[in-house]
N, C-alpha and C positions, 0 to 999 in steps of 0.2 A: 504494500500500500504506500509506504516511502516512497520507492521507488518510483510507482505511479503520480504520487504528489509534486515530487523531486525531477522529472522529467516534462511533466505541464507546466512546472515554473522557468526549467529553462528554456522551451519551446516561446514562453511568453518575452522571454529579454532579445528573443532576434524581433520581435513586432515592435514598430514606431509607436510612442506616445506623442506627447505633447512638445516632448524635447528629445534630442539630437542622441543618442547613445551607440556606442561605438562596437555593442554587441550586435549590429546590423550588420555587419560587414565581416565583423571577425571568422563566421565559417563558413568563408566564402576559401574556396581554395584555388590554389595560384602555382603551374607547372612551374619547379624549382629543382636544377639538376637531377633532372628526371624522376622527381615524383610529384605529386598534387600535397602540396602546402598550407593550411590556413594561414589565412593573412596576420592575424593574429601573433603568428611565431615566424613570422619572416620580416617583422617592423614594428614599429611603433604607428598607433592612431590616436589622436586628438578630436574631440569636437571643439568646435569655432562656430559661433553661430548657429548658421542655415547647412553647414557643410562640417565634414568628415577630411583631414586633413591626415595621411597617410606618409609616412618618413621611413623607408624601407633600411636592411641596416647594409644592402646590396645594392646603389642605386643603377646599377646595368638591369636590376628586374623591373624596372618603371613600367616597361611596354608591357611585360606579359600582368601585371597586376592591372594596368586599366584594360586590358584585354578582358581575363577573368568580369572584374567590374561591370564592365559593357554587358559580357553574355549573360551576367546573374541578372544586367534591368536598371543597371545604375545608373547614374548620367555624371561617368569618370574622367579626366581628362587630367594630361601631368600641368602641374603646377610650376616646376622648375624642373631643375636637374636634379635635384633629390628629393622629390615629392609628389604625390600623386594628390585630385581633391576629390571628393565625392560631394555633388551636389543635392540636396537633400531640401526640397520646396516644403512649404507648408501643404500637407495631404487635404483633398477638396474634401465637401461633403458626402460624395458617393464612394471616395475611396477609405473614408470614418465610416459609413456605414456598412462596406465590404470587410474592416478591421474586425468590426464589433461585430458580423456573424462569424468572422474566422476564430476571435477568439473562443467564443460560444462555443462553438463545436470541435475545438481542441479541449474546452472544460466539459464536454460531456464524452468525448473520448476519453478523459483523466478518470470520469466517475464508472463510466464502464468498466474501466480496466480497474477498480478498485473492486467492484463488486464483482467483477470475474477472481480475483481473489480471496473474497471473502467466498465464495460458491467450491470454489479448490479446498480453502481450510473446514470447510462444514464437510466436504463430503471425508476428509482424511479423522476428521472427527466433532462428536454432537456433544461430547460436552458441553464445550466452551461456548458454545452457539449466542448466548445472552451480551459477553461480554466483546464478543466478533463484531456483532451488528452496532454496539456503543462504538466501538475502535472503526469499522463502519463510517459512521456518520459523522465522527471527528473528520475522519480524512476529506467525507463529502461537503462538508461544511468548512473546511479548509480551502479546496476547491471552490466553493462560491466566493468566500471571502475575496481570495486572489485575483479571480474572472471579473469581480465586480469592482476592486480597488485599480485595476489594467482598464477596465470601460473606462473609470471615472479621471483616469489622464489623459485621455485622449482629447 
């Protein structure tokens, strides 16, 4: 049920809020002497305002990181010779309203996959069954709290 709780919170830090966060970019991965990279461990990232400002610790990989960039949706472009920027608008109204049904249904995938584990430990055993369905409803109510504090930044 951790796990399940623990995996819908990090799903949540790559979606845009209100402000600029540089978990957006970080599992984006970037070919780097022949394997796939996150950006994360190839540089340093900054937010700056409206933008995501990228300091590689290689700066010959500029091109293959706005490349990556580009194909994930970004609107990347190098800033200098050692720096790449990601531009990052204020999101319109239909694309807040497509955030807030994605979050939605990543938090009701979280509650599934909790209650698929509470259904594993009932059938492995009935004791416990009273205090399953409390630890249950912790985790499900953990789960809304999170889904609703994620809407209310946006």
């Amino acid at each position: 049920m951790q796990k399940s709780y623990q995996y819908f919170s990090d799903q949540l830090q790559s979606i845009r809020s209100g402000f600029i966060n540089v978990g957006l970019i970080d599992t984006i991965k970037v070919p780097y002497q022949g394997q796939k990279v996150p950006i994360s461990q190839i540089g340093f990232s900054i937010p700056k305002n409206n933008q995501i400002c990228i300091t590689p610790h290689d700066p010959f990989i500029l091109g293959a990181i706005t490349d990556a960039l580009k194909a994930a949706g970004f609107n990347a472009y190098p800033f200098s010779k050692t720096s790449v920027v990601v531009s990052c608008p204020k999101p319109s109204t239909d694309q807040i309203d497509k955030v807030i049904v994605q979050i939605k249904k990543l938090a009701e995938d979280a509650r599934i996959s909790i209650r698929s584990v509470r259904k594993r430990m009932r059938q492995q055993s009935k004791e416990f069954d009273k205090s399953l369905q409390v630890l249950t409803d912790q985790f499900i109510e953990k789960v809304d709290l999170l889904m609703e504090k994620k809407i209310g930044m946006i």
